[in-house]
Structure formats: C-alpha cells, structure tokens
N, C-alpha and C positions, 0 to 999 in steps of 0.2 A: 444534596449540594456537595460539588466536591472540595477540598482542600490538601494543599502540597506543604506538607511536615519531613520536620528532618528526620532523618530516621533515630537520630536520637532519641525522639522525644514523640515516638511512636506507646500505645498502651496495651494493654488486654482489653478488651471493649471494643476496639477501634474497629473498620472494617474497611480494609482495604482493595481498592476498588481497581488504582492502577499500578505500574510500577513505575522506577524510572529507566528503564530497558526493556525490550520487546517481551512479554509473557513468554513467546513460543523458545526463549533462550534464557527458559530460567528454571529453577526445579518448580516452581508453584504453577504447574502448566493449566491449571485449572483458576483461569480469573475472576478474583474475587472473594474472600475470606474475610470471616472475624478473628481477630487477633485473639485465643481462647488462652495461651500459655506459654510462658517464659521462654517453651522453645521455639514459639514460634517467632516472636521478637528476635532470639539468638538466629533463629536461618535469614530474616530479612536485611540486620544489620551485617550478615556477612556476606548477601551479594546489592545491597543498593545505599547508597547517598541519603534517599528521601525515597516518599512515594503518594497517592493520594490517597484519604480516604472518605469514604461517603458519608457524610453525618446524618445522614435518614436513616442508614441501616445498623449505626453503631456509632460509639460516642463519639463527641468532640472535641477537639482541640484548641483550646480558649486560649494564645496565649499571654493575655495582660493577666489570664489567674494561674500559668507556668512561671517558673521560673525567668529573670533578666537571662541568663543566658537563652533560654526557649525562646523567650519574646525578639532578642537580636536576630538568632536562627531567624526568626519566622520573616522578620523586616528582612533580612540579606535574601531568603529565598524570592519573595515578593519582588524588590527591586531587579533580582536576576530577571524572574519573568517578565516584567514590563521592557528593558533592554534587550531580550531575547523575541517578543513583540513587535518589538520596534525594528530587528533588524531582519526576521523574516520578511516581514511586512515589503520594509526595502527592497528585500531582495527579490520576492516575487514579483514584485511591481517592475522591476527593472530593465526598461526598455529591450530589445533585443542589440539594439546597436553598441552595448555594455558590459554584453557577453561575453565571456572571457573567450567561447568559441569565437570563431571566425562569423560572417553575416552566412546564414543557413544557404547549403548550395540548393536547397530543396524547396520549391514552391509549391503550395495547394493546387492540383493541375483539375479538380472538379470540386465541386461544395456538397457539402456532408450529405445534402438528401440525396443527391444522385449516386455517392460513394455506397451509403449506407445498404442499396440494394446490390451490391458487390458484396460488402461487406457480410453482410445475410448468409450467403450461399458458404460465401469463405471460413466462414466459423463455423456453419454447422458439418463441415472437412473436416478443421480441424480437431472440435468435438470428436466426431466419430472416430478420426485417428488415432486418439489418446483413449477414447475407450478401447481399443484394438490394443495397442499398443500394451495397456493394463492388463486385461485379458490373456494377451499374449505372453506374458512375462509372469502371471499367476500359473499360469501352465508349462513355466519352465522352458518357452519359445523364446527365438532368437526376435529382434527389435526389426521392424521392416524400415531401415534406414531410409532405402529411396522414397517409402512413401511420405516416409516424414518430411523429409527435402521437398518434394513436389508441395506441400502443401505450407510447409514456408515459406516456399519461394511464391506461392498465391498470397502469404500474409502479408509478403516486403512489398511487394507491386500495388496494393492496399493501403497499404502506411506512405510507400512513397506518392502515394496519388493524393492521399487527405487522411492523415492519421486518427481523426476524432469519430470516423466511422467505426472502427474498431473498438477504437475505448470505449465508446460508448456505448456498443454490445459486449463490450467482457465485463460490466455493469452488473448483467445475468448469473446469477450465482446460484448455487443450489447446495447448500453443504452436505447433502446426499454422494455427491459425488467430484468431493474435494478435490482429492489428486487430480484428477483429471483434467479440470477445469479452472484450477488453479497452477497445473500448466500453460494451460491454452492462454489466461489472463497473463501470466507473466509474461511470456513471448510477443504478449500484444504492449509490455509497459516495455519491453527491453526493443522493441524495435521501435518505437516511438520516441524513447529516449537515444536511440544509436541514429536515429534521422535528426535531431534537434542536437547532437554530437557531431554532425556529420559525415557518420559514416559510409564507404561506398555499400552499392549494391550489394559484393560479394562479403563484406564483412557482416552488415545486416543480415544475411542468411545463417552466416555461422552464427551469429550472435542469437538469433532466433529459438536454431537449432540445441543449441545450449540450455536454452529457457522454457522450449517445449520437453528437452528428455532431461531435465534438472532432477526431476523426481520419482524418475524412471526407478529405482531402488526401493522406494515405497511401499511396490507392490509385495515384495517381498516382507517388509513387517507384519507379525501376525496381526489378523484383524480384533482381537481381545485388546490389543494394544492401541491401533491406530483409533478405535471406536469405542476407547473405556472414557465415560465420562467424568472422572473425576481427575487427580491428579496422579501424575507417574510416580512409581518406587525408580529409585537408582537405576534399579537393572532393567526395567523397563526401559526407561531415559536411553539407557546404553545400547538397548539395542536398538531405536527408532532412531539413534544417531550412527549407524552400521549403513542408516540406506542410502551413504554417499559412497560406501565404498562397494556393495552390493550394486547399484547404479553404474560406476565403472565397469565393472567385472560385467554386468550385463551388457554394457555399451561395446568393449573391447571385445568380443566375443562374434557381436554382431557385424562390427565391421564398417568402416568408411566412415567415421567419426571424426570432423575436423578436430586437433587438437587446441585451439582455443576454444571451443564447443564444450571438450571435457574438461578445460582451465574454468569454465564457467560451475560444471555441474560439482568440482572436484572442490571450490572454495566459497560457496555460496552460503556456504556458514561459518565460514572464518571470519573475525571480527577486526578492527583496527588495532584494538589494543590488546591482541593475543588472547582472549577470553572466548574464541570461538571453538570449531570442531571441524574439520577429523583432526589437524596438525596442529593446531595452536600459533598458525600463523598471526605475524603481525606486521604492521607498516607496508612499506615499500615491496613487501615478501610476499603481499597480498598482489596479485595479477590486476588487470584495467578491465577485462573483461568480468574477470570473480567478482571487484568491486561492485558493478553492474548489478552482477547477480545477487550481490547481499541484499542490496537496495531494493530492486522490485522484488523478491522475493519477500521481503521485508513489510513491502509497503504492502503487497496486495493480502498476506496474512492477516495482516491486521485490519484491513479494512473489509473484510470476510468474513460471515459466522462462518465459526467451526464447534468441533465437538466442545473446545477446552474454552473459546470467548465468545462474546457479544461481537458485533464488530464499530468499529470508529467511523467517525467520520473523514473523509480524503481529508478536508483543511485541519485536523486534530492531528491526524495522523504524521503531515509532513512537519507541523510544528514540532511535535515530538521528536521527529527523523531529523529535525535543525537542531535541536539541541543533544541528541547523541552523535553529532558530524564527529565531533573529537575520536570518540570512545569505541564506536561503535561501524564505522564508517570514514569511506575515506572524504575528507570534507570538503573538498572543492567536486566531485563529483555529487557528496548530496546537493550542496548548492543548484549545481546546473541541474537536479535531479527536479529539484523544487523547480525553477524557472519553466522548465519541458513543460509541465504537471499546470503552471500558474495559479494565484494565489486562489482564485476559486473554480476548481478541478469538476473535469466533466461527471456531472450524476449528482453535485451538489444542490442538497434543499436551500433554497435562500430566501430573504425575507427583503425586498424590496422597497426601495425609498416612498414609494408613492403607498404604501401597506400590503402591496399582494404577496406571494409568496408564488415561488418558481424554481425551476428546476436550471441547472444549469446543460446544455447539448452540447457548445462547442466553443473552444477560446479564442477569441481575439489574438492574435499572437503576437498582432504591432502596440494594440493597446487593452492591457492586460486586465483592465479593471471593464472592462466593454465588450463581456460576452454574449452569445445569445442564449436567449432564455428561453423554455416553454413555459408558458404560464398555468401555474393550476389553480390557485384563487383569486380574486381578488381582494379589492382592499377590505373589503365586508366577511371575508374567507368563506366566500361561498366559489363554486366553480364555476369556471366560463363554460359558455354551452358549446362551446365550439374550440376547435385547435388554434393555438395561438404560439406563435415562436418570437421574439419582439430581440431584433439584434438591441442590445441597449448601447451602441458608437450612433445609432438615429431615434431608436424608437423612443416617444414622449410621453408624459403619462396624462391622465384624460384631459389634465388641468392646461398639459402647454408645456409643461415644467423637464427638465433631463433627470431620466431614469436613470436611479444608481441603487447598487446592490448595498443595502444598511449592512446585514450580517447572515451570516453560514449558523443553520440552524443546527442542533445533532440529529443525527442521522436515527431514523424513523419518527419524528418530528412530526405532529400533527393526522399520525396513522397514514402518511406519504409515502408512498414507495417509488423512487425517483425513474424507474424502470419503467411504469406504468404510462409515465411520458415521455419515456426517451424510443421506445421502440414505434411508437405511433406516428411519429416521423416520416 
C-alpha cells in the first residue's frame, strides 16, 4: 500500500517507492529504496516536498502515533490530493468545446481498424529508422536526415487520418531497446498532441522530427552507463546528461535540421522552474515547442520499463504530470496535454461497471468518459472466447443497463498485458 508523507517526517525503515518529480530527473535514478541512513533522509529532503512510501516493504507512517504537527502535515497533504482529484477529473472530462484551443481543424477521416493497418507498416519504418539511425551514430556516421523526413512525414498523414492507430501501437515496448523506441513513441505523443493543438501539416513534421532525433545523443553514452542497473554517481548523471548537447553536435553536422526541431531536442529537459538541464532554463525562456518536448518525453518514460523503473500506469502518470504543471511544466500546455491523452488513455486496463475488465483502444473525443473497449473478462473474470470491442457511448451490458468504466486498474493488473488486445484488432 502506498502512502504520501511529507518529507518531513520521512524515517529510516521507510521505503520509498515514489517521488514527487519524475525519477529520470533526480539523483535516486534507480526507483525504489529503503530509507537505511541519515544520509539518505538528508538527499531526499534536499530535492522533494514529500514522497510515497510502500508500507509492505518498509515501515509505516501512523500519523495519530506522530507528532500534531506530522498528523496536520498528513490531513493538508490528504485534502491537497482529493482537490487535486477533483480537478483533473474536470479537466479530462471537459468537453472539447471548452478548450482553451480553438474547435480541432482535424477530423477522424477513417476508424482506427482500418487506420491500424496503415499504421502497422508505418511503425515498423520507423522502428527500423531509428535502429539505423543508432547504429549509425554508434559508428561515428552522419544522421540520414532525409530518411527521417520521409518517414515522419508517413507518421503526420497517420495522425492526421486517426491518431489512436498509432498510440496504440507505440503501446509496444521493449526495454531492450529503449532509445530507439522510445523515440518512435514520442513522435507518436508529440504529433498527436500538435494535431489536438492544431497544428498545420508543416509544423507537425518539424514537431515529429524533433521527437524522433530528441535522443539522437544517447547513442553516444557509454553503454556501462545507460545499462548499469542500479543508481548513477554524479559523474555518471553528468555525463548521460552531455547527450543533449552530443545530439546537437550530431544533428548540426548532419544537416537540414529544422531549427524548432533542435528548439525541441536542445530543451526537452529543461524544466519550468529552472531545475532542469543543459541551461537551467526557466518560464517563458523555456520555447512552445521544448515544452512539448518535456512533456512527452516525460510521459512516455514513465510509463515505460526501463533499466532504472517499473513503469506507471497512463492515468497515474498524468495525475502526477497535473500536479507537477507548476514546477515542472508549462501548465496550460500539460492541461491541454492531459485533455489530447483523456482521462482514460489508450492501453488502459479498466474495470467495468457491469464487473468485466477491458482494455481501453480508442477515445471518444466528443464524449470523454465513452471509449471503446476490448473486452478481456468478464464479470466472472474468466475470458470471452471470442473478440469483443464494445464502443461504451451504445454498448449495454447483458442486463440492459449503460456501460460505464468504475476504475483504471494499475498497470499489469490481473497478469494483463493490455497489448495482447490491442494489436488483435
């Protein structure tokens, strides 16, 4: 079970499971620790607020037997989260016509089964690109710019036709080969999110372009570093944070680089409230496009195993991503970040009003709470013997009654791998 303590009134015993900023932008790059010794307490209260810790794996934090001041802590934390709750909630639910964008120039121009065999061919391009591209840049090779263009400009004409084909193949993870593919997913949230921004055609490609060679500098960290499992020294940290500027250098080199392309790759880890990297940008200093970039870059990290986490689930993840808007993000950008995404995100395990459990394919995007579903169990949680996709804005459940999604389960839930029915499609 988890629990959110101030960092106050953290202990030795304790064992910390989250933090309150993204892991990949902290020194403790390995999630998940027992609190063994004073100095470990002294590094946490000098980068977080609060943080969570698992009381399965390590003590817990009782606070009617802490201290009045622990126990006030605990009720102010507590009330934050349920108003912090309540106005996610809102805001994913919130109509499109409320949007702070304009009404989307871009309509579904095919439905996701028939996109999805587009989709198919189109990703496993850009796969192969970005393995090329790694490859190429491990051997000290110049970036083949044009072919990356051409196979962006395949991802925008994809997105702009029915973006949930996409998402829902970059679903596909493999932490074998991270970089790579956690290029390709980002390119796939940042032109999703620049079509739900309404972006034109031409800016969408730059924007793409940005997201697919963001981590083009990577290749260059030695691999003792990028694939040591446990947590970084200093000088490590320092040097896996060089691969934004090794990234340029390779980029500049190669040639024909829009530069809002390298505005993406150059601040994708620069943070809102100066606490980021390479420059220590902050606010307004921070570009619209970088913003972007923090964000899916952000998101799809976490919601990704890697060497250093577990990963999240999409609806934990954006909650999280709503309450660092301030700090961490620019925050009417995560807002519209979250609405694009909606409040239960394609690949989502979910638990059904009627008892079944499902997977989430693809959103609604008139009406938020009314996506379609694949179904894997039902109410008995045994499986259907057959393929089921049940849009829930008609589909009823055996009784008569209108299907509505109870709650977002965490993510590997029930030994479900939400992939296993999204590509059967």
């Amino acid at each position: 079970m988890k629990k959110k303590v101030d960092i106050r009134d953290i202990a030795k015993g304790m064992y910390v499971s989250d933090l309150d900023r993204p892991w990949v932008e902290s020194p403790f790059l390995f999630q998940g620790f027992e609190i063994k010794n004073d100095s470990d307490i002294v590094d946490l209260q000098k980068h977080c607020t609060y943080v969570y810790i698992d009381t399965e794996l390590g003590i817990d934090f009782i606070p009617q037997a802490a201290n009045r001041g622990a126990a006030n802590r605990a009720r102010e934390l507590e009330e934050k989260d349920k108003q912090l709750k309540r106005e996610f909630r809102r805001l994913a639910e919130m109509p499109l016509s409320e949007n702070k964008v304009q009404a989307p120039a871009y309509q579904d121009r095919t439905p996701l089964e028939q996109e999805l065999r587009e989709a198919r061919a189109i990703q496993t391009k850009a796969r192969d690109a970005m393995r090329e591209v790694v490859e190429n840049v491990e051997k000290g090779k110049k970036v083949d710019v044009p072919m990356a263009k051409k196979v962006v400009g395949s991802m925008v004409d994809s997105v702009v036709r029915n973006p949930d084909a996409l998402v829902c193949l970059s679903q596909l993870k493999d932490v074998s080969e991270y970089t790579a593919l956690h290029s390709v997913r980002s390119a796939v949230l940042a032109l999703a999110f620049g079509r739900h921004l309404v972006f034109s055609k031409e800016d969408l490609a730059t924007l793409g372009m940005g997201a697919m060679l963001h981590d083009v500098g990577m290749a260059r960290v030695p691999k003792e570093i990028l694939d040591k499992p446990g947590g970084l020294t200093p000088d490590e940290f320092a040097i896996m944070q060089k691969h934004i500027q090794w990234g340029i250098e390779i980029l500049e080199k190669s040639g024909d680089v829009p530069p809002l392309a390298l505005e993406f790759i150059k601040q994708h880890h620069e943070r809102h409230d100066g606490s980021g990297y390479p420059n220590k940008l902050k606010g307004d200093q921070i570009g619209y496009v970088g913003g972007i970039g923090s964000i899916v870059d952000v998101y799809d990290a976490i919601t990704s195993d890697t060497t250093y986490h577990a990963a999240l689930s999409a609806e934990e993840v954006l909650k999280m991503m709503y309450e660092w808007r301030h700090k961490d993000f620019n925050a009417s950008l995560v807002e519209e970040f979250i609405k694009c995404m909606g409040i239960f995100p394609i690949g989502s395990l979910v638990e059904l009003s009627a008892g079944g459990i499902g997977v989430v394919v693809t959103i609604n995007r008139s009406r938020r709470l009314k996506p379609k579903v694949s179904l894997v169990l039902n109410e008995n949680l045994k499986p259907y013997g057959k393929k089921i996709v049940a849009d829930l804005s008609v589909h009823k459940s055996t009784k008569g009654e209108e299907l509505k999604i109870k709650r977002v389960l965490p993510a590997g839930s029930l030994g479900i791998n939400p992939m296993d029915h999204i590509v059967l499609l």
